[in-house]
C-alpha positions as CSV (number, residue, x, y, z in Angstrom):
1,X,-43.2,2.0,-5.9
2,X,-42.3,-1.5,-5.0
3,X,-38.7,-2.3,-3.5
4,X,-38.0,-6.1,-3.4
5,X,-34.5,-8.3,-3.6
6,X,-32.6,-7.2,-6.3
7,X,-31.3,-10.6,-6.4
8,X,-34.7,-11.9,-6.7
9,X,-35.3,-9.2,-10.2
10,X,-31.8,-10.1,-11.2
11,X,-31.9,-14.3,-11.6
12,X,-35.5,-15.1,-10.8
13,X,-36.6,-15.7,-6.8
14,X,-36.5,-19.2,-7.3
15,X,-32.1,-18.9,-7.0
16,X,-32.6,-16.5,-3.9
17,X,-34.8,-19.0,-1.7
18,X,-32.1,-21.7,-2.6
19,X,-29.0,-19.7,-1.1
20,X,-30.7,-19.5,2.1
21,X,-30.7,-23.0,2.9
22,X,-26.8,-23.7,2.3
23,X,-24.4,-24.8,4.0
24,X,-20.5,-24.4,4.3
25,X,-18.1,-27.3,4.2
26,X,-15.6,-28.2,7.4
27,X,-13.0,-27.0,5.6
28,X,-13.1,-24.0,4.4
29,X,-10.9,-23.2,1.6
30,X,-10.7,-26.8,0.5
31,X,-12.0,-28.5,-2.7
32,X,-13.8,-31.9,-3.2
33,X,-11.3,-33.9,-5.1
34,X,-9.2,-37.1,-4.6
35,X,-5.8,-35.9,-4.3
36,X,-5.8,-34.8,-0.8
37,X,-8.1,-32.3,-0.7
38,X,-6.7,-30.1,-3.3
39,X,-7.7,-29.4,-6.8
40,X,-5.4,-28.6,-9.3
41,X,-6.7,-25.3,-9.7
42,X,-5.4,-24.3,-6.2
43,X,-1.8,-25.5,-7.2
44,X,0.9,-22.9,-6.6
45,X,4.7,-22.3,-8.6
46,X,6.7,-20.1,-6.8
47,X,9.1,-18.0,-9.4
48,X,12.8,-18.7,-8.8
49,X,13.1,-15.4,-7.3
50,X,10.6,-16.6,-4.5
51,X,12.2,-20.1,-3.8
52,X,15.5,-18.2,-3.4
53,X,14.1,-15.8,-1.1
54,X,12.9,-18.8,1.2
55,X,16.2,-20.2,0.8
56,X,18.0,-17.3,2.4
57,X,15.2,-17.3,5.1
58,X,16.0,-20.8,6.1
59,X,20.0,-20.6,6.5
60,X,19.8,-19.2,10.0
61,X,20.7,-15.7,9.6
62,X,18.4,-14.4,12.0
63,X,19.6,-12.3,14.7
64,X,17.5,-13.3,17.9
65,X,19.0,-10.8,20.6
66,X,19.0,-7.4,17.9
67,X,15.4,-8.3,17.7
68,X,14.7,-8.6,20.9
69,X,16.8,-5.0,21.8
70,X,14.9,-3.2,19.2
71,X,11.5,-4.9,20.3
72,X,12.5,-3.7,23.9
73,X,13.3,-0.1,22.5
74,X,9.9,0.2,21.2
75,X,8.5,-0.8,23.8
76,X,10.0,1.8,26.4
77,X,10.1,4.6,23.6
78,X,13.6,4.8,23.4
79,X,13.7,3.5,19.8
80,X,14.9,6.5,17.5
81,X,14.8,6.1,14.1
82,X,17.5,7.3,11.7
83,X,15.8,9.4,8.7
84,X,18.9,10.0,6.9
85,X,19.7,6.3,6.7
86,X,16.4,5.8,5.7
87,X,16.1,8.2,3.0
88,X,19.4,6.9,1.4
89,X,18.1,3.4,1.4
90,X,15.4,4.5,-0.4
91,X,16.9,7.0,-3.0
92,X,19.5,3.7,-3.5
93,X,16.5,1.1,-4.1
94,X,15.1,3.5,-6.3
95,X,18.4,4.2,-8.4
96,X,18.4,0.3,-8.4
97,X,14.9,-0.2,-9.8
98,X,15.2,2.5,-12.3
99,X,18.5,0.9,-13.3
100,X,17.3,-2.1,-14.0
101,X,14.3,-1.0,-16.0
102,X,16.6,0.7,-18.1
103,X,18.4,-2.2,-19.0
């Protein structure tokens, strides 16, 4: 029984010898095109829903010093985590979701 390069029995051995001798572009992840290196393709629309999340993320609400407590409770295993509060979170977003499918 012969075992060979499946790739080889699959497209012929003629495509297998010419994947050996490639080579990567600099930039990975870029295209070959003339509007700066992206083609239109690799164009992205964010849904409102998205471009209102990043909203909220840039208006400064970010509270430095809470995350720098809770990073040091973690760190000295202090941190203790509240699974009542958690659970209700979760049986709230859940109520919320299955709300919203309903209507």
């Amino acid at each position: 029984m012969k075992i060979g390069n499946p790739l080889e029995k699959a497209i012929g051995a003629g495509a297998a010898q010419r994947t050996e001798g490639a080579t990567t572009t600099s930039t990975p992840g870029k295209t070959g095109s003339l509007d700066g290196g992206v083609s239109e393709s690799a164009k992205v629309t964010l849904s409102s829903t998205a471009t209102g999340l990043m909203n909220t993320a840039d208006n400064g609400d970010f509270n430095a010093a809470k995350v720098s407590e809770v990073k040091s409770a973690i760190d000295n295993g202090t941190y203790k985590v509240n699974a009542e509060v958690i659970a209700d979170k979760l049986i709230s977003n859940a109520r919320d979701l299955l709300q919203a499918r309903a209507a």
